[in-house]
PLY file of the C-alpha trace (Angstrom):
ply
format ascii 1.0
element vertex 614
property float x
property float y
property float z
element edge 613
property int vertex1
property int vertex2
end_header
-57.57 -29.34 69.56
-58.82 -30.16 66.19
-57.94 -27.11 64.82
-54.25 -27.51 65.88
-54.23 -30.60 64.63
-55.95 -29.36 61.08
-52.85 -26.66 61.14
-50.51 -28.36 62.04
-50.95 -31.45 59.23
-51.55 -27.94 56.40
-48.01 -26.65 57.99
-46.84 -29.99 57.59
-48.61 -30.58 53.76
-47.20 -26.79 52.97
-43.51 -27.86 53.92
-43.45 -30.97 51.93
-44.79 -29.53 48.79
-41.84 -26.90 49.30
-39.27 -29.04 50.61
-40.32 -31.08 47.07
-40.52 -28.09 44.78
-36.90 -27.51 46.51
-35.79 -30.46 45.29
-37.25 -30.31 41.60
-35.58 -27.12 41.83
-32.43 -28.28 43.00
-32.95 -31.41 39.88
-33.35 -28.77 38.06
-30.71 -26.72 38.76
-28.57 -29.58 38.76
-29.19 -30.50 35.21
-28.93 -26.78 33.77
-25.18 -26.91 35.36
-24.49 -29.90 34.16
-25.76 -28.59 30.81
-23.98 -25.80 31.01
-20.68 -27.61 31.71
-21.24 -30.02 28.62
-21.59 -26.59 26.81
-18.52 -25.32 27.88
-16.71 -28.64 27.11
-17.76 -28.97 23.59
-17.07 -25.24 23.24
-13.71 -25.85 24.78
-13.51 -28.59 22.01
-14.49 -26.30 19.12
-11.81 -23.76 19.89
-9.23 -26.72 20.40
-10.44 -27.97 17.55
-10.66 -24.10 15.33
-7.03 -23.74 16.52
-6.22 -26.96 15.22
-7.49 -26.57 11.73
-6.03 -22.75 11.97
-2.45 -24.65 12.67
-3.61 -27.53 9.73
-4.09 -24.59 7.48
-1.20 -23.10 8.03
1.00 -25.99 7.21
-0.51 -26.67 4.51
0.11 -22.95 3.42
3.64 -23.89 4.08
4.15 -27.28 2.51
1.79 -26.18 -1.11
4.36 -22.81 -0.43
7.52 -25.62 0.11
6.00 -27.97 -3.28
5.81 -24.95 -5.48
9.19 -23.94 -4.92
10.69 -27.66 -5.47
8.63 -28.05 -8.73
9.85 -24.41 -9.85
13.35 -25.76 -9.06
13.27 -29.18 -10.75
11.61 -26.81 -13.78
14.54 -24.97 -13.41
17.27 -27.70 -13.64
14.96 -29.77 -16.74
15.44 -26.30 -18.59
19.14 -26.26 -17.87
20.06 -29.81 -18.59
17.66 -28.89 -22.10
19.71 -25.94 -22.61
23.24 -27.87 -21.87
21.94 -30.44 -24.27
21.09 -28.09 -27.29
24.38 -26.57 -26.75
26.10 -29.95 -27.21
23.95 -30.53 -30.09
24.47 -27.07 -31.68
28.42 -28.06 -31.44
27.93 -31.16 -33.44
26.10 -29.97 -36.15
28.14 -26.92 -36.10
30.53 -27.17 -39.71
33.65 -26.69 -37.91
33.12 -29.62 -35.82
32.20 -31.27 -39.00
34.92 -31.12 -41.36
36.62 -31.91 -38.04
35.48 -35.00 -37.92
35.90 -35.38 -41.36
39.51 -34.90 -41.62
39.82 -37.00 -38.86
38.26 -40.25 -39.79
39.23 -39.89 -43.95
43.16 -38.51 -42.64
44.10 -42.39 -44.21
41.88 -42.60 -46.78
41.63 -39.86 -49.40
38.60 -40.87 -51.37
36.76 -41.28 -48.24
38.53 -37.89 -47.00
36.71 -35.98 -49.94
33.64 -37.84 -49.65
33.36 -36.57 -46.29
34.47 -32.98 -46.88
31.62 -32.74 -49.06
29.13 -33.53 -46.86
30.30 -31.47 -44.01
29.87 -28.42 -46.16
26.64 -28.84 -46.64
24.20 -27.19 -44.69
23.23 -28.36 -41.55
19.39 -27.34 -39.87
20.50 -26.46 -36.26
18.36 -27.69 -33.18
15.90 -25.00 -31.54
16.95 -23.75 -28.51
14.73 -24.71 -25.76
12.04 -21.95 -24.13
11.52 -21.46 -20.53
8.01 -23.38 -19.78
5.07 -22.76 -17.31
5.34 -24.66 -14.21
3.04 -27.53 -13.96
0.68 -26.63 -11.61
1.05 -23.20 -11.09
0.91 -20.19 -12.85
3.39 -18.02 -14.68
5.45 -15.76 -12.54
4.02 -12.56 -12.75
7.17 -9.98 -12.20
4.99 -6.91 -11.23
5.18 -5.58 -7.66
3.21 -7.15 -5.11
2.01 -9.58 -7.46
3.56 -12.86 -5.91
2.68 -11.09 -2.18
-0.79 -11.50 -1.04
-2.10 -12.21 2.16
-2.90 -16.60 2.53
-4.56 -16.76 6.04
-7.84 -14.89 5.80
-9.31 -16.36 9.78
-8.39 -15.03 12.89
-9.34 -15.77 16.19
-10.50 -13.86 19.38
-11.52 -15.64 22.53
-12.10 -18.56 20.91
-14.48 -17.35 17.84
-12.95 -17.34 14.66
-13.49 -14.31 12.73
-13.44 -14.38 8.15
-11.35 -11.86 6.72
-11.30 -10.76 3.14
-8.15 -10.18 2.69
-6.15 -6.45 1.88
-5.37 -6.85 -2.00
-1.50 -5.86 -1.69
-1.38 -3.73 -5.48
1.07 -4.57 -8.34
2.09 -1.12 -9.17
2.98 1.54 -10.01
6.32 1.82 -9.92
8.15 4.83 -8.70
11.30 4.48 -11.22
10.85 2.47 -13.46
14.56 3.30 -14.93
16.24 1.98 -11.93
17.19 -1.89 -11.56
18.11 -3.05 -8.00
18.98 -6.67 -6.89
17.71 -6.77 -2.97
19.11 -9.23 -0.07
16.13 -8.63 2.22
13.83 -10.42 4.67
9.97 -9.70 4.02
9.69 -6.24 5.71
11.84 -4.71 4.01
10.98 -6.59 0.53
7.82 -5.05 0.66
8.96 -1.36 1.88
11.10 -0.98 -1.49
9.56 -3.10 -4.33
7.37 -0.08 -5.43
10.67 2.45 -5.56
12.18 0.69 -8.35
12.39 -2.69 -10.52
13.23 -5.29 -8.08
15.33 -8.44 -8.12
15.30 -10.84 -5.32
15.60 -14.29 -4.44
18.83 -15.35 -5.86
21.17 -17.58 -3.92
25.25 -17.48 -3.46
24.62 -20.59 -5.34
22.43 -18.78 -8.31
23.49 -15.01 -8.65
25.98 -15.03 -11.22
22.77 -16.94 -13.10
20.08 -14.77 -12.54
21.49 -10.88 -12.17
22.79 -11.10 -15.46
19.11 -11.60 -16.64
18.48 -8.01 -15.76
21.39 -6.42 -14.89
20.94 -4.57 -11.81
22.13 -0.53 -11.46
23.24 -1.49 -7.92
22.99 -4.06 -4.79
21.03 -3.71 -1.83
21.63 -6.16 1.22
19.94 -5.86 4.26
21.01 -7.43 7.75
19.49 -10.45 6.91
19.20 -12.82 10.05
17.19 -15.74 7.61
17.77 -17.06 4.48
20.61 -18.48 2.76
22.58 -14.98 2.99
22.54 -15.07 6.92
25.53 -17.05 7.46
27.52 -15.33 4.44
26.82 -12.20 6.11
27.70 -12.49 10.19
30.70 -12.53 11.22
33.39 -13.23 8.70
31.95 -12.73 5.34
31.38 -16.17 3.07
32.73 -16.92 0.10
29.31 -16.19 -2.08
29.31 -12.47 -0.48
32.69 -12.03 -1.89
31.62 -13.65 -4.95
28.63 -11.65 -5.23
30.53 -8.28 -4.34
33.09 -8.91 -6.82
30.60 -10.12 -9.68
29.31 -5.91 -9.02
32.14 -4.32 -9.14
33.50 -5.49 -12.51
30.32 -4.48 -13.67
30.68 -1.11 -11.95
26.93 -2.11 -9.84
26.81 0.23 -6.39
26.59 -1.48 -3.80
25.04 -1.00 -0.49
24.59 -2.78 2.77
21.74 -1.76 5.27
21.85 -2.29 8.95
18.19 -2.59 10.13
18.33 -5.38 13.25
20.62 -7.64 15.21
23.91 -6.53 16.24
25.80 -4.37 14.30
29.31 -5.70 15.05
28.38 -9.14 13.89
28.07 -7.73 10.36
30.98 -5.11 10.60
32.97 -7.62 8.78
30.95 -7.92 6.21
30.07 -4.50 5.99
33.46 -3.01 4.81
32.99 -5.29 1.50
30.54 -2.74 0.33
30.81 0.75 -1.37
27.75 2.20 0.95
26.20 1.51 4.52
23.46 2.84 6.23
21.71 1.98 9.16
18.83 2.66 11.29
20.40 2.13 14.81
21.08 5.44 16.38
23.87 4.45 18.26
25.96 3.58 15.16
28.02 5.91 13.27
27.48 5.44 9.68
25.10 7.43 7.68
21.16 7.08 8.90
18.44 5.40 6.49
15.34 5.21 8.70
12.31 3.06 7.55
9.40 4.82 6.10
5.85 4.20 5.32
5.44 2.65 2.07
1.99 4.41 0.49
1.26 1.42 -1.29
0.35 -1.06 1.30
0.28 2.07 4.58
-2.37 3.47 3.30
-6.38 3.98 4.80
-7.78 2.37 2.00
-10.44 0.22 3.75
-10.85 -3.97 4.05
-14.04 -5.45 1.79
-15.53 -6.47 4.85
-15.05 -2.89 6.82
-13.67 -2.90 10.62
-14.84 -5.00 13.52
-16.26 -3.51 16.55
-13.37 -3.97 18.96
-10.06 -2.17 20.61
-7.50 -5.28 20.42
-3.97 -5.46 21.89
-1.35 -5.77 19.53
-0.37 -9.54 20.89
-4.46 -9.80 19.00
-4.13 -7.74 16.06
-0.72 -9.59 15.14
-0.36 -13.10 16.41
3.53 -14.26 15.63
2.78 -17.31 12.84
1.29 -13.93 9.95
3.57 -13.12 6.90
3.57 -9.57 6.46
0.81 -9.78 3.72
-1.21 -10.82 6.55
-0.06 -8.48 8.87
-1.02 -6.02 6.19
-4.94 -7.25 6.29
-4.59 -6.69 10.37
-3.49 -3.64 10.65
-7.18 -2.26 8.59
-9.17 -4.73 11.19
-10.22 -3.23 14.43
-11.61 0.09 15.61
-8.57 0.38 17.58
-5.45 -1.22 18.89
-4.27 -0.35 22.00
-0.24 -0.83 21.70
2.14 -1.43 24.51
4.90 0.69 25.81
7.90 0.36 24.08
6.64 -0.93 20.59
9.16 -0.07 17.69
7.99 3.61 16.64
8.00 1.40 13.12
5.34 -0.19 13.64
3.49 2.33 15.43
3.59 4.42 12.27
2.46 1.78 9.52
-0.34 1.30 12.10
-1.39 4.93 11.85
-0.53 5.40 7.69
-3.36 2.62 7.73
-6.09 4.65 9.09
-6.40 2.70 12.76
-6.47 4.19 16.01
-3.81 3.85 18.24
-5.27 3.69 22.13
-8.25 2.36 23.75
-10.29 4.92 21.96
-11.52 4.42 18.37
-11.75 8.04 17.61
-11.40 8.96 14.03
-10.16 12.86 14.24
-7.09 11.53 16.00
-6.58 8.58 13.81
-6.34 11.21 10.91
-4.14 13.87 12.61
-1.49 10.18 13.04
-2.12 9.16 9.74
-1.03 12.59 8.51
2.06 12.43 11.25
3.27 9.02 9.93
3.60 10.56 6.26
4.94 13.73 7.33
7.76 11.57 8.76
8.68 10.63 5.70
7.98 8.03 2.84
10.36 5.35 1.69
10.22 7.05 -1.75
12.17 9.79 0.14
14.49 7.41 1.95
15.42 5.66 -1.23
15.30 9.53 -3.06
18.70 10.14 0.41
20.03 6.44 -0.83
20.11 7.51 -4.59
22.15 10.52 -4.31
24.33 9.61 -1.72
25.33 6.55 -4.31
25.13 8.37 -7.08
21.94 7.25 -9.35
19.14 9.94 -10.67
16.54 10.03 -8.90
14.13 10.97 -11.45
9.94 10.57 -10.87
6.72 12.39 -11.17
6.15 14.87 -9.08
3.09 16.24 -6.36
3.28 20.01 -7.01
0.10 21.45 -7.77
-1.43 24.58 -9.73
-4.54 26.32 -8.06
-7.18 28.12 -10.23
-8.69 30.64 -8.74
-11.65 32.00 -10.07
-13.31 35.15 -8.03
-16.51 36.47 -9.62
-17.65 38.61 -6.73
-14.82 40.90 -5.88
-16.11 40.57 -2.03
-15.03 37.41 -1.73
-11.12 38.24 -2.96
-9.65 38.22 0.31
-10.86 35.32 1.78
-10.14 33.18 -1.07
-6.81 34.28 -1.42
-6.12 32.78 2.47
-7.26 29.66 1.44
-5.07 29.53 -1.30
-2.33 30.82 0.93
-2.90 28.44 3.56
-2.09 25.51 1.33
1.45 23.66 1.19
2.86 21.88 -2.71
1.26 25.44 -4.89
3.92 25.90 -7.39
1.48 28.28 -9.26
-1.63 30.34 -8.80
-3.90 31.07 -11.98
-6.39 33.83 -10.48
-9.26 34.96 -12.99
-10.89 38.10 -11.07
-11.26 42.37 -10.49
-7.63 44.09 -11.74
-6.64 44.13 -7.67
-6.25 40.76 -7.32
-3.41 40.26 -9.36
-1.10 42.34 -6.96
-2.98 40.94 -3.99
-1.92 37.84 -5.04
1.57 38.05 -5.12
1.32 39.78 -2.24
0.03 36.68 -0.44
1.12 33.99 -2.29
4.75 35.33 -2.52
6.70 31.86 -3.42
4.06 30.93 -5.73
4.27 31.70 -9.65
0.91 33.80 -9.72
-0.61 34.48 -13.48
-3.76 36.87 -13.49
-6.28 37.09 -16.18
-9.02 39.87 -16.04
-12.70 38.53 -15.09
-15.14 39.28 -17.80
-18.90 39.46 -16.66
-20.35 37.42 -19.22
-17.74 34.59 -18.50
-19.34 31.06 -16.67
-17.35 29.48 -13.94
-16.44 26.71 -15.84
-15.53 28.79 -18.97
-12.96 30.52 -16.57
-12.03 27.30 -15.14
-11.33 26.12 -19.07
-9.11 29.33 -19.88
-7.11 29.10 -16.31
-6.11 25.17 -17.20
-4.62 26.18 -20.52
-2.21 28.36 -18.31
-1.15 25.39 -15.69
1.99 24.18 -15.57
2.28 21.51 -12.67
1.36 17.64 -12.82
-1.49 18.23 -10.72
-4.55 20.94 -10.74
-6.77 21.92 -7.88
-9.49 23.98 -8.06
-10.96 25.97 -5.01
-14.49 27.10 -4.43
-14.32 31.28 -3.35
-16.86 30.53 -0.96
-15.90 27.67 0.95
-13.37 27.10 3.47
-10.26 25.03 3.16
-7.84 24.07 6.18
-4.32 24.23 6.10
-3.53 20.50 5.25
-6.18 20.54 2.62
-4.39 19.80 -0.12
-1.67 17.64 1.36
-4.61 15.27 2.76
-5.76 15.23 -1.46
-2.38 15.26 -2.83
-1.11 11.98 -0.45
-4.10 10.05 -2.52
-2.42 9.96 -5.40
0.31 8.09 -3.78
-2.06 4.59 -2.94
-4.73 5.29 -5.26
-4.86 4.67 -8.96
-7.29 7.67 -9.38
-6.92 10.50 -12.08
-8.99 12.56 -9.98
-9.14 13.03 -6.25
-11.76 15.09 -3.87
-14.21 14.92 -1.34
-17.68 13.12 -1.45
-17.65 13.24 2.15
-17.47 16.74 3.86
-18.93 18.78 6.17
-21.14 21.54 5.38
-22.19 24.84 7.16
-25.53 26.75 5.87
-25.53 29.72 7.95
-29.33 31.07 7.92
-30.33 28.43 9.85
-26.66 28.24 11.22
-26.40 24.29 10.69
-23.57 21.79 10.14
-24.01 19.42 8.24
-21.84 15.77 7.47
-22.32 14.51 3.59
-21.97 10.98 2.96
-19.49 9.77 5.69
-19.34 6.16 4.24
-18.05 7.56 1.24
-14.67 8.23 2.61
-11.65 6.79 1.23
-13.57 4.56 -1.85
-13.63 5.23 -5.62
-17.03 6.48 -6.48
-18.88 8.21 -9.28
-18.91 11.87 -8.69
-17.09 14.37 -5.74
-17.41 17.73 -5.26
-16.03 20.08 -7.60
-14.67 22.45 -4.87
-12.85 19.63 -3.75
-11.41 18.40 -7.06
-7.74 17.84 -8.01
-6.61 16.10 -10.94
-3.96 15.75 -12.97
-3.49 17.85 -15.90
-3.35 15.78 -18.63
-7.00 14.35 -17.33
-8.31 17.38 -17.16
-7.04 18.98 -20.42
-8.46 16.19 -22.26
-12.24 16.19 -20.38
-12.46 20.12 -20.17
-14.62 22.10 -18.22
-18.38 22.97 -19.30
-19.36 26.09 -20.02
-21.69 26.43 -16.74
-21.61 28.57 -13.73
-23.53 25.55 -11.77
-23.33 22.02 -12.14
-19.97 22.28 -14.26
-19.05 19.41 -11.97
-21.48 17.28 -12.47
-20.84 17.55 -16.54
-17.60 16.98 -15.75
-18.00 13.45 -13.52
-20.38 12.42 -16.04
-17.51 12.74 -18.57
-15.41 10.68 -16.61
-17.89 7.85 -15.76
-18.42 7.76 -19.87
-14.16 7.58 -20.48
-13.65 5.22 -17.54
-11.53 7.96 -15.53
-11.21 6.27 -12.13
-12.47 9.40 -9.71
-11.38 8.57 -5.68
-12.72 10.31 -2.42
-10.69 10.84 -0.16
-11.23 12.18 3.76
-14.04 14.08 5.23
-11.59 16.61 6.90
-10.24 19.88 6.08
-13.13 21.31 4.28
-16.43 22.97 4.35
-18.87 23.72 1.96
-20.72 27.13 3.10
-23.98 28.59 1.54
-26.57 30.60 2.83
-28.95 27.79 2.21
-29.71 24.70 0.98
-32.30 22.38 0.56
-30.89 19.72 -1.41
-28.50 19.10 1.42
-30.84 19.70 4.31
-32.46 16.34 2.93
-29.30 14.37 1.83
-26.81 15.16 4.64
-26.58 14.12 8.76
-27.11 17.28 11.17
-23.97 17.08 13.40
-25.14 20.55 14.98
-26.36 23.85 15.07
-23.17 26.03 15.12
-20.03 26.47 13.57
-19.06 23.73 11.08
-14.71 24.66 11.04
-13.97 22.71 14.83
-15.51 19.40 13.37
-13.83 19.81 10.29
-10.39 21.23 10.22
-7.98 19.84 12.59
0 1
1 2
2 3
3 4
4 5
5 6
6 7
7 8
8 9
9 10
10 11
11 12
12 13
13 14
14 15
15 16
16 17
17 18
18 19
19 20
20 21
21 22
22 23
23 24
24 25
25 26
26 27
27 28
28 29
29 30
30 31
31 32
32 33
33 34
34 35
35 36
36 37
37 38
38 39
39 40
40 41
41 42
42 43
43 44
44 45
45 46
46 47
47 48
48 49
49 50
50 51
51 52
52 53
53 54
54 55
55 56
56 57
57 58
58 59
59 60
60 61
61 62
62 63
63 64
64 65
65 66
66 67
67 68
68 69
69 70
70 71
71 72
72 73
73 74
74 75
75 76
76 77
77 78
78 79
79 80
80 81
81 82
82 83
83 84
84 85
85 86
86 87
87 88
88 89
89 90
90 91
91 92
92 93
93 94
94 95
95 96
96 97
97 98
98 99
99 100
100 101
101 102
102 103
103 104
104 105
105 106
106 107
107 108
108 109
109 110
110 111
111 112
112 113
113 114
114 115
115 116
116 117
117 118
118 119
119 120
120 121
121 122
122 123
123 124
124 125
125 126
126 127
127 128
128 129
129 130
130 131
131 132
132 133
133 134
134 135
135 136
136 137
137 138
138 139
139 140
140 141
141 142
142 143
143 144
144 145
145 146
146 147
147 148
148 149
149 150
150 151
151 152
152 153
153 154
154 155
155 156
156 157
157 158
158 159
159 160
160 161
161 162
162 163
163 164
164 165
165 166
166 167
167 168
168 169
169 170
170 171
171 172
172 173
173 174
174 175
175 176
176 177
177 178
178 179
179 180
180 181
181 182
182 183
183 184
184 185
185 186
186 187
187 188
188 189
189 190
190 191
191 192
192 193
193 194
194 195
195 196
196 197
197 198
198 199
199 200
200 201
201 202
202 203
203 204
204 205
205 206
206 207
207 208
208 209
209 210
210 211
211 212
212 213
213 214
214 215
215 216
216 217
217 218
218 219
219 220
220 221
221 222
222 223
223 224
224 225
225 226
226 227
227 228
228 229
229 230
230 231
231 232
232 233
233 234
234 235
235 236
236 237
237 238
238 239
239 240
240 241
241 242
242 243
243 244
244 245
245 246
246 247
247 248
248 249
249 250
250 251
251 252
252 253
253 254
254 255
255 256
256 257
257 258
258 259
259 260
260 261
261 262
262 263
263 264
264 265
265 266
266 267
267 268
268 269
269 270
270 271
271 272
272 273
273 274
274 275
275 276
276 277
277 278
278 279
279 280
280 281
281 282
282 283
283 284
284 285
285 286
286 287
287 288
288 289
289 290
290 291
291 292
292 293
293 294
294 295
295 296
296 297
297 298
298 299
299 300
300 301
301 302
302 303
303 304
304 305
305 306
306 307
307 308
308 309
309 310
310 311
311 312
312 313
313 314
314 315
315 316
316 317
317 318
318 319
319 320
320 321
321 322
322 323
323 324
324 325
325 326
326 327
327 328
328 329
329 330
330 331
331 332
332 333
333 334
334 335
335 336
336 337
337 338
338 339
339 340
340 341
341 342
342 343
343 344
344 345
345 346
346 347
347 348
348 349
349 350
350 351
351 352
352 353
353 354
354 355
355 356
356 357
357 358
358 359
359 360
360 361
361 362
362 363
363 364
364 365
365 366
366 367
367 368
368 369
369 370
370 371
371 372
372 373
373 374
374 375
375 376
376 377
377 378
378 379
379 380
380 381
381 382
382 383
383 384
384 385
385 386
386 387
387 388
388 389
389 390
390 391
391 392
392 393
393 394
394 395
395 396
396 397
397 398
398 399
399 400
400 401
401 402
402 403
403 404
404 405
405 406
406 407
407 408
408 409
409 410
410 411
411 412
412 413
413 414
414 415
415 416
416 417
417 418
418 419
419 420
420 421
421 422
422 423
423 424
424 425
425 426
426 427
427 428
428 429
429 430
430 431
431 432
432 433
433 434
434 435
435 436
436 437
437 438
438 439
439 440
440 441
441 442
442 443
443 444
444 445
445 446
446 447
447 448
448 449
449 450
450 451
451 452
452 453
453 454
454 455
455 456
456 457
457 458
458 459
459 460
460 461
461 462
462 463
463 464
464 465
465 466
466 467
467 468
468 469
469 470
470 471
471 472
472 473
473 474
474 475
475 476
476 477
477 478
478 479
479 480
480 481
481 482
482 483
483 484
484 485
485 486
486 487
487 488
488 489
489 490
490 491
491 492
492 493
493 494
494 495
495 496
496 497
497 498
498 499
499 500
500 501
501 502
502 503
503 504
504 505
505 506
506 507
507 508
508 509
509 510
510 511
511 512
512 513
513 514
514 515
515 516
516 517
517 518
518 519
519 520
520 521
521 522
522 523
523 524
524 525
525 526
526 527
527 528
528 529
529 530
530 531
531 532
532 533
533 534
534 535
535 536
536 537
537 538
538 539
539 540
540 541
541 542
542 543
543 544
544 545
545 546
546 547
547 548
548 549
549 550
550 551
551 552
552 553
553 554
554 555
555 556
556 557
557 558
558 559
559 560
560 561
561 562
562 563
563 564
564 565
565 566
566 567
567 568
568 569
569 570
570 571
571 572
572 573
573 574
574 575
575 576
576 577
577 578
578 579
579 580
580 581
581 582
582 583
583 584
584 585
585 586
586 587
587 588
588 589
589 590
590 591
591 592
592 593
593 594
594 595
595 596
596 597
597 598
598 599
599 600
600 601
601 602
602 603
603 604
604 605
605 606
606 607
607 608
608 609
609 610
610 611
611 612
612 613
């Protein structure tokens, strides 16, 4: 009975200490949650509060944007009425006006008449005329491209963290005709699309124009359909009197003009429309001539963000949330791994997405984000556009040009044939210097048939770069490439260099990123894959192209190996900016090689030509 009794009260002991560790337990628990809810509270607050100061920012953006342009206004009307007064001043003191007055007030008196005759002939110091000064509180305008467009909101947000950008540096130049003068009606888009085709005047007013354009006098007149600004209302429906104005004001100057169709309605500008010499538009459903956007290499380009991509696919209601100017949108585009785009975005936008370098999908995968890159230029540039505006107005078109001269130099007559298909391969070779055995002269017109192909006989005693140095005496086009015998080049080899020289401000262009292929121990090999897209000391020689001029005045050294590396050193010493572009559409192939065993990445033991030419 006892020993019940002993049981029962442990049972009993046993049960309360649970039941109370239950309950500390349960206190415990309770507090955690209502921990955790305070936590999710204050972060509730935080991101009320981060949105807040995003929106606080943002209007502040907008009112410092709205104060500049009232004090560059009342600048503007204190140098007008200065200007209106030295005119009035420059009247009186003018002698006309003075023997004017002199007749006038001595007409009744002739000693006094004389008396004043004499003094108005005397000379008379004029008043200066008044110079245009820097705005108080901001800087002087500088007119180069891009200059007054950078990006102003640098944070974004994602699920309530905020995120610090450093902002895509839009660049000022250079400018793709400098020659041509056009005054543009457009909205921000399309500002930025065209201020790197020619010398660009915007911003004038119906109120202003017949003020400004005379400044520069513009070559012709490009209006957009504008749906903002204070040209929308002069140009829907019937046209206003300022359009008429302005339209008028060009053609007694004999200034083209043009009006582009890009959005809205096309019948609500029709009106309008028949004003102008020219129309275009991008609607497919409308009958006048087509001008389709294009990516602009200047701001579409891969050229990378200080701060390099974050680690996430986004949507593209993330990537480009609706309060961004377009300099912004510009920094978002080179953000995240990947943006995964609904159906029916504007193929627009889809391509300056790709020209950027981002993938498009829920898969960050570089290969394919090259191969759309490539796609988005191959559809065409706005230097082409505007090159199909130009002629069907009637304007030159004159600018530097892409094509490119190969040298070829083949020591080991073995190697002829395969060299030759690279060359042959390649897209933009205007001319083909070969130094090698007597048979590759014919076999080089043979497969280069469109190409202007120059031989010169090999001599044995000749270095590489001493052939090199006699074939660049013999080029002809802006650009020179020179090609490695050994190695392999894709098909859009040099189209992938060449497009550098449209966003970069390099003299030479090539590869410090590649993929390699040794084949006794039959690895691949991936050099330097941060390098990519980045101005850096030294590339590859086998990789190099460079225009002429550059090259004519550095030379080649008289080396068989390591000519390259003279070469870059000569360019670090002259301050010859040297870019790198892709990692695609070449490899390197030896038999061996240490050196890169030890400074590359293994991708694989196999063929190197899958990974790298697509």
């Amino acid at each position: 009975m006892s020993t019940e009794l002993e049981s029962t009260r442990r049972a009993l002991r046993d049960a309360v200490a649970q039941a109370e560790h239950a309950a500390e337990l349960a206190r415990l628990l309770d507090v955690a949650q209502s921990r955790l809810a305070e936590a999710e509270r204050q972060a509730d607050e935080a991101r009320a509060l981060a949105e807040r100061l995003s929106e606080a920012e943002e209007r502040f953006e907008d009112e410092r944007a709205a104060v500049e342009k009232l004090r560059r206004e009342l600048a503007e009307q204190r140098y007008q009425a200065e200007v209106a007064n030295w005119k009035l001043s420059s009247i009186k003191v003018a002698r006309w006006n003075r023997l004017g007055d002199a007749i006038k007030s001595g007409k009744s008196n002739p000693v006094r008449l004389a008396k004043e005759l004499k003094g108005a002939t005397k000379p008379v110091k004029r008043p200066t005329a008044p110079k245009r000064k820097p705005v108080a509180g901001g800087k002087a305008r500088d007119e180069r491209p891009g200059a007054a467009f950078q990006a102003t909101t640098s944070t974004r947000t994602l699920g309530g963290a905020s995120f610090k950008l450093k902002p895509f540096r839009v660049p000022t130049g250079p400018n793709t005709r400098p020659h041509i003068t056009a005054a543009v009606i457009a909205e921000p888009h399309v500002e930025a699309l065209l201020r790197y085709e020619w010398r660009q005047t915007t911003g004038f007013t119906p109120r202003d124009f017949a003020r400004v354009l005379p400044q520069e006098v513009p070559h012709l007149l490009v209006v957009e359909s504008v749906t903002r600004g204070p040209w929308a209302e002069e140009l829907r429906g019937e046209p206003g009197e300022g359009l008429r104005a302005l339209l008028a004001w060009c053609a007694e100057r004999g200034i083209r003009t043009v009006f582009w169709h890009t959005q809205g309605d096309v019948s609500a500008y029709a009106a309008s429309a028949e004003l102008f010499e020219h129309r275009f538009t991008t609607d497919l459903t409308v009958g006048w001539p087509r001008l389709q956007f294009g990516v602009q290499p200047r701001v579409h380009n891969p050229l990378p963000l200080a701060g390099g991509r974050i680690d996430r696919v986004l949507t593209l209601d993330q990537l480009l949330p609706g309060h961004l100017s377009y300099p912004d949108v510009l920094t978002s585009y080179r953000w995240p791994a990947a943006v995964d785009c609904p159906s029916g975005t504007p193929q627009w936008r889809l391509t300056e997405i790709a020209a950027c370098g981002t993938p498009i999908g829920d898969d960050p995968d570089t290969r394919r984000a090259h191969v759309a890159l490539r796609r988005a230029y191959s559809g065409g540039t706005m230097t082409d556009r505007v090159d199909t505006l130009l002629e069907a107005v009637g304007l030159p078109s004159a600018r530097a040009t892409l094509d490119v001269s190969v040298l070829l130099a083949i020591p080991d007559a073995s190697r002829m044939e395969h060299a030759l298909a690279q060359a042959a391969r390649q897209s933009g070779v205007v001319q083909l210097i070969v130094i090698g055995p007597p048979e590759a002269e014919q076999r080089a017109r043979d497969t280069l048939p469109d190409a202007d192909v120059v031989y010169r006989r090999l001599h044995p005693d000749m270095t590489v770069g001493a052939m090199l140095g006699r074939g660049l005496d013999l080029c002809e086009a802006d650009l020179v490439a020179v090609m490695d015998p050994r190695d392999v080049y894709g098909g859009n080899y040099l189209a992938d260099l060449r497009r550098a020289f449209l966003f970069s401000t390099a003299d030479i262009v090539g590869k410090a990123a590649f993929y390699a292929h040794l084949r006794k121990p039959q690895a691949t090999l991936l050099k330097q894959p941060d390098a990519e897209y980045s101005y850096l000391p030294e590339i590859s020689g086998a990789t190099l192209l460079a225009r002429r001029n550059t090259l004519r005045e550095t030379g080649f050294a008289d080396l068989t190996e390591g000519w390259d590396e003279v070469l870059m050193r000569q360019c670090r010493q002259d301050g010859i900016k040297v870019f790198s572009a892709d990692r695609f559409g070449y490899v390197r192939v030896r038999d061996e090689d240490r050196w890169m065993l030890g400074a590359a990445h293994l991708v694989e033991y196999g063929s190197a030509e899958p990974h790298a030419l697509i």
